[in-house]
C-alpha positions in Angstrom: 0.7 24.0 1.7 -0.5 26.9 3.8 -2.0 26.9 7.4 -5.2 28.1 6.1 -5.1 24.9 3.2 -4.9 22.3 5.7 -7.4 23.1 7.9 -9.8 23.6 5.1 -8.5 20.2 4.2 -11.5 17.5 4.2 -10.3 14.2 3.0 -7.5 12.3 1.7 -7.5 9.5 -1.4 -4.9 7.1 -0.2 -3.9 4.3 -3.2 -1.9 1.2 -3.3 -0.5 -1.0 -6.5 2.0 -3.3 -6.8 4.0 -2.5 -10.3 5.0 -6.4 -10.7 8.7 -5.6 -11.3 8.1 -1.9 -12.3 9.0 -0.9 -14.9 10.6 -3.5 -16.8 8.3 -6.2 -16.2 10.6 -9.1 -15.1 12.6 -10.3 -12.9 16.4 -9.1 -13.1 15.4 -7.8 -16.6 15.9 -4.5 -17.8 13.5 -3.3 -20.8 14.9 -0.5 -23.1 14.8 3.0 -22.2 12.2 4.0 -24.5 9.7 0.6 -23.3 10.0 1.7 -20.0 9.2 5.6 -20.4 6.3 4.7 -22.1 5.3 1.9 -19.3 5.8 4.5 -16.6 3.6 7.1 -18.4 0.8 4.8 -19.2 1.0 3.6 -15.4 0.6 6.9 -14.4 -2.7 7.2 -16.0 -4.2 4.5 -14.9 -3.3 5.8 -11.1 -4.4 8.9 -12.5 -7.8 7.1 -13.7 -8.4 5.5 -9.9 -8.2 8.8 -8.3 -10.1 10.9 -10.0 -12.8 7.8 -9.7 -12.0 8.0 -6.0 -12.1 12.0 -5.8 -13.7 13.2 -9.0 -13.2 16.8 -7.8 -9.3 16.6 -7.8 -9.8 18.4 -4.7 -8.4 15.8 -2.2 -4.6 15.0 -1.0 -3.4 11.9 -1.7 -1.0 9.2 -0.7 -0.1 6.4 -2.8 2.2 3.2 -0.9 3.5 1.2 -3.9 5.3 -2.3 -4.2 7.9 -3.6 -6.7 9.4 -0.6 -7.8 13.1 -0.2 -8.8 14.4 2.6 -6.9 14.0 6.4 -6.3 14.3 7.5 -10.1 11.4 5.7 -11.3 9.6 6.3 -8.2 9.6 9.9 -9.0 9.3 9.4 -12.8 6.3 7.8 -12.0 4.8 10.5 -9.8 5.4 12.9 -12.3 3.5 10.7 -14.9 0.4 10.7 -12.3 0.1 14.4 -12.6 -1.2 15.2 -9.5 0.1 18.5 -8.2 2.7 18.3 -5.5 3.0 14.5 -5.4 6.2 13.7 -4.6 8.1 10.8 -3.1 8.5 10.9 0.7 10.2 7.9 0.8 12.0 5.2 -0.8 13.3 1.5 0.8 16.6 0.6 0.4 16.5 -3.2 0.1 19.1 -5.5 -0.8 20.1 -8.6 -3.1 23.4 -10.2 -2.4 25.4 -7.5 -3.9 23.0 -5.4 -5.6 19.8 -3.3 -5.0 16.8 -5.4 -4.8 14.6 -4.6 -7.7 11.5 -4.6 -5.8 11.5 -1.6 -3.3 8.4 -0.1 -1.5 7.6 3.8 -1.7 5.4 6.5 0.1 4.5 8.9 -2.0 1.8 12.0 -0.7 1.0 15.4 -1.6 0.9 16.1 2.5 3.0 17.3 4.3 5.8 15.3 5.5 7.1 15.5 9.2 9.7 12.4 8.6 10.4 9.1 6.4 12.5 6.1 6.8 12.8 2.5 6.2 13.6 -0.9 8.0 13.8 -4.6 7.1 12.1 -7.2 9.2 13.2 -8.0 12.6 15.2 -11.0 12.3 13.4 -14.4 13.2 15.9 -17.4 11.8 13.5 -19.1 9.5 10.9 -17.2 9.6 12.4 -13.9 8.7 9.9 -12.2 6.3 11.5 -10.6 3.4 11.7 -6.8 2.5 10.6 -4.5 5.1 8.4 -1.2 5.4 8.0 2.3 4.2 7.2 4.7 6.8 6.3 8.3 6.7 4.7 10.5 9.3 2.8 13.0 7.6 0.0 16.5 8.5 -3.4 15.3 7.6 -4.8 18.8 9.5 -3.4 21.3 11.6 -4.0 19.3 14.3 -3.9 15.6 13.0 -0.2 13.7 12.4 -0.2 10.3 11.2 1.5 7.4 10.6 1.9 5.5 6.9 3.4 1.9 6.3 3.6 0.8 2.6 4.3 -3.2 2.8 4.6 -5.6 0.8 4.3 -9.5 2.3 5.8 -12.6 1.6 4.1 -14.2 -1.4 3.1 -17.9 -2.5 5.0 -19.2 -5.8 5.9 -23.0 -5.2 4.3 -23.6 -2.2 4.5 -27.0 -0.2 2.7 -27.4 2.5 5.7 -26.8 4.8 6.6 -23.6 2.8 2.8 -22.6 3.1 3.1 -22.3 6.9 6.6 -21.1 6.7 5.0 -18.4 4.3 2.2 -17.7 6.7 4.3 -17.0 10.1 6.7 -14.8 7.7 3.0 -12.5 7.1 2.3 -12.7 10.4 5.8 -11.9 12.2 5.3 -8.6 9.7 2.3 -7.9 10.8 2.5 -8.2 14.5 6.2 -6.4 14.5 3.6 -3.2 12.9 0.9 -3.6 15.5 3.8 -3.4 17.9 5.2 -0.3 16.1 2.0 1.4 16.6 0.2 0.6 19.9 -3.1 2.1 20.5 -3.1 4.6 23.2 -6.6 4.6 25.1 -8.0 8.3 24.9 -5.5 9.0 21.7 -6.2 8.3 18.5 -3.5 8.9 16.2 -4.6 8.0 12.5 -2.2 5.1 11.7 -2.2 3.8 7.8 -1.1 0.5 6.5 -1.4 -0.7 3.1 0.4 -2.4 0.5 0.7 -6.0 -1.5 -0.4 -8.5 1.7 -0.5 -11.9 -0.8 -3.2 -12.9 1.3 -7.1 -12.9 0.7 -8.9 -12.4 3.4 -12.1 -13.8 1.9 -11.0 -17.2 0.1 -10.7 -20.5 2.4 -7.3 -21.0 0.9 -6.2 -18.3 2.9 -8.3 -19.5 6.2 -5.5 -20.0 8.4 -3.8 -16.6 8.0 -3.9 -14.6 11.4 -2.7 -11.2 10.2 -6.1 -9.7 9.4 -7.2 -10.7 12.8 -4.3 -9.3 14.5 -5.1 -5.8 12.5 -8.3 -5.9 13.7 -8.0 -6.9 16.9 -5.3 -3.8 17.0 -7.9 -1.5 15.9 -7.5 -1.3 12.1 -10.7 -1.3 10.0 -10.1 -3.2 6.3 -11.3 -0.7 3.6 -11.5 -3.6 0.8 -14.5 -4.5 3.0 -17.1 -2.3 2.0 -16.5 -3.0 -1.7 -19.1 -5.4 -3.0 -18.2 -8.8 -3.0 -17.8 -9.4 -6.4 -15.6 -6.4 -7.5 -13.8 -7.0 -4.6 -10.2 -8.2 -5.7 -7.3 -6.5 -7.2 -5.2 -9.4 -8.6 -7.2 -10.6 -11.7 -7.5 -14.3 -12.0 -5.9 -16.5 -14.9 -6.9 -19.5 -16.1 -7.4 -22.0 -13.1 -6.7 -19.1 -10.5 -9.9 -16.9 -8.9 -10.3 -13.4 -8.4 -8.0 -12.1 -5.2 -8.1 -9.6 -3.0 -4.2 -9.0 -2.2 -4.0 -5.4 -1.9 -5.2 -3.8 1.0 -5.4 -0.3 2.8 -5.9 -0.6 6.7 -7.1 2.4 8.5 -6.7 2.8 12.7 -8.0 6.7 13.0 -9.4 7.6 10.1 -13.1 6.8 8.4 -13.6 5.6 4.8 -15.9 8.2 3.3 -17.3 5.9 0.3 -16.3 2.2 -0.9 -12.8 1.9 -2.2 -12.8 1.7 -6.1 -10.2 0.0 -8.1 -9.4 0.2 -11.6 -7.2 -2.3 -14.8 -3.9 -2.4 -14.6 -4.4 -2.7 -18.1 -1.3 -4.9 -18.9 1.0 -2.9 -17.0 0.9 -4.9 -13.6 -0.6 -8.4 -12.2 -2.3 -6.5 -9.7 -4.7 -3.7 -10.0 -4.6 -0.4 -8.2 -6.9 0.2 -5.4 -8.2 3.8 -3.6 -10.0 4.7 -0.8 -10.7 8.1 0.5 -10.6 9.4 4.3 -12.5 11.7 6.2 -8.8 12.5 8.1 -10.6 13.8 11.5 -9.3 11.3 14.2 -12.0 8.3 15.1 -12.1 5.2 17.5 -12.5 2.0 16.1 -15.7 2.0 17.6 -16.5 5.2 15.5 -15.8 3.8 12.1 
């Protein structure tokens, strides 16, 4: 990307999905070759379909942070299948299972400009350890604007007791605040800071009235895109059977303004959870701005 590109640059569509054990499905499962070349193509077009509903010109950058994926080859397989020029990974975690590769990684994937990428687990906390880790890459925006991206993925809620519920809950929230503390507001300096991913909370349903994270994101500056979608669209893991609508996927924005409502779009089959995009205005603004 040339000089004279980015500062023409206006906006950026930035996307999250989980691929539910992409992209084989299951658990410590392995699909044939074939079954999953054709999953990864078809995923691509449906992230294909939610940015060109987010950015029907084309004309925007984009960043995609994406959960449950198996490792760097299918990460870029997968990019490829999206078809948007110069997408390409920035970053891939390196989780762990006993003695294997966890099958579930988290990826940054932009057609920005990258400054630097890495990855961490979880501080450790005893019980309360959450699982996984982050994604980060620092990317350009502009000429003059470098940010911050976090793609996350936070502990989920199969089986829960009540004990394990809470237990669940302060693994979320140790995530959360070890973030906010990664990326402390400055007072006069507004660094665009971007954090989105698979938060297995809702921030809307009463089941989920005792989780703190939101509030710590917001009381850390961050403005919840999934907000300005109406209420009734405004979920990205489908309900079955006894189960509502959620909202579990979110993208949260310190430094950067939503220019529309997010839109999301079927995973058709391919994944529990449905993509979600929201495009930025990627001039630097206060919270107070947005």
């Amino acid at each position: 990307m040339t000089l004279g590109s980015l500062i023409a640059l206006a906006a950026v569509t930035v996307g999250t999905w989980n691929g539910e054990w992409f992209p084989s499905g299951r658990a410590e499962h392995r699909a044939a070759p074939e079954i999953e070349a054709a999953t990864i193509q078809v995923a691509g077009q449906r992230l294909r379909r939610g940015l060109d509903a987010a950015d029907p010109t084309g004309t925007n950058d984009v960043i995609l942070c994406l959960n449950e994926i198996r490792g760097p080859r299918v990460a870029e397989e997968l990019c490829r299948a999206v078809g948007r020029t110069n997408l390409a990974v920035a970053v891939v975690t390196g989780y762990r299972r006993r003695d294997r590769y966890d099958q579930q990684q988290d990826v940054v994937a932009t057609t920005l400009p990258v400054v630097s990428a890495d990855w961490e687990t979880w501080r450790p906390a005893k019980r309360e350890t959450p699982p996984r880790g982050f994604a980060r890459a620092r990317v350009v925006f502009s000429s003059a604007v470098t940010g911050t991206v976090y793609a996350v993925h936070l502990k989920s809620n199969y089986g829960q007791s009540d004990e394990t519920a809470a237990l669940n809950r302060a693994k979320r929230t140790r995530a959360i605040r070890q973030l906010v503390e990664e990326e402390p507001s400055v007072p006069g300096r507004v660094a665009p800071v971007v954090i989105a991913g698979d938060f297995n909370a809702d921030r809307w349903q009463a089941s989920f009235a005792e989780e703190t994270l939101f509030a710590d994101l917001e009381a850390a500056g961050f403005v919840n895109a999934l907000a300005l979608m109406p209420a009734d669209r405004r979920f990205t893991h489908p309900g079955r059977g006894k189960w509502p609508n959620r909202a579990l996927d979110y993208v949260m924005l310190r430094g950067l303004a939503p220019l529309a409502p997010p839109v999301s779009v079927s995973a058709e089959g391919v994944s529990d959870h449905n993509p979600v995009f929201v495009t930025v205005d990627v001039e630097p603004r206060s919270p107070t701005m947005l």
